[in-house]
N, C-alpha and C positions, 0 to 999 in steps of 0.2 A: 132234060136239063142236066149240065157235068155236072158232079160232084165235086166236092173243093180239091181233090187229088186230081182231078182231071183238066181240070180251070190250069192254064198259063198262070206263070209269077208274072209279077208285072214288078216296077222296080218303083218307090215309092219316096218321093223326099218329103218329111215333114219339119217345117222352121217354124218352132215357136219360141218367145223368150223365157216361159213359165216351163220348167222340166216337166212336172206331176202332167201337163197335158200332152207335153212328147212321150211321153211313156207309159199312158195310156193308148197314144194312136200307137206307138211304135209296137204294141203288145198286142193289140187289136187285129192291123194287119200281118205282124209275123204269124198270129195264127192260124188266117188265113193262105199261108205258104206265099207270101210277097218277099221284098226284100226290101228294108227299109233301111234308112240312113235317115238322123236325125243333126239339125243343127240347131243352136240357138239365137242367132240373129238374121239378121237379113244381110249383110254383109258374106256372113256363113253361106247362106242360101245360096248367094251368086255366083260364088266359089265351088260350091255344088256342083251349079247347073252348067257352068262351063266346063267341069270336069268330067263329069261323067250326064248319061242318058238319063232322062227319069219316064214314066209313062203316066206318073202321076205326079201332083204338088200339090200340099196342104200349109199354106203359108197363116200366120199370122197376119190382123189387119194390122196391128198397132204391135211395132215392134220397135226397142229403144234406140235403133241408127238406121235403119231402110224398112220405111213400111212393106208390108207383105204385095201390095199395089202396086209401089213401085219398083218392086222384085220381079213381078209379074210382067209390068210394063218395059224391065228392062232385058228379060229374058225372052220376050217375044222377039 
């Protein structure tokens, strides 16, 4: 099994409205050597995903202008 030095970054977008839990994922995965970008809505999020690649997404369900669902459904 690699070790976490060995493991690929993988690039990681987390969109939640509440900070304290982007900054928990965003501290969690950086220390895992990822790269993470953090937004706080889902508007945010789409903006993201159009901009740049992600290999992951950690969206909020219940966010205050685009649920994390339909971020989902509209990034597909």
């Amino acid at each position: 099994m690699p070790t976490a030095t060995e493991r690929s970054s993988a690039r990681i977008l987390v969109a939640d409205d509440e900070e304290s839990i982007r900054w928990v994922l965003e501290r969690a995965c950086s220390q895992q050597g990822h790269t993470v970008t953090t937004v706080g809505s889902g508007s945010e999020a789409l903006e993201a995903l159009r901009s740049h690649p992600f290999d992951v997404a950690f969206l909020d369900i219940r966010m205050p202008d685009i649920s994390g669902l339909d971020v989902l459904a509209k990034a597909r």
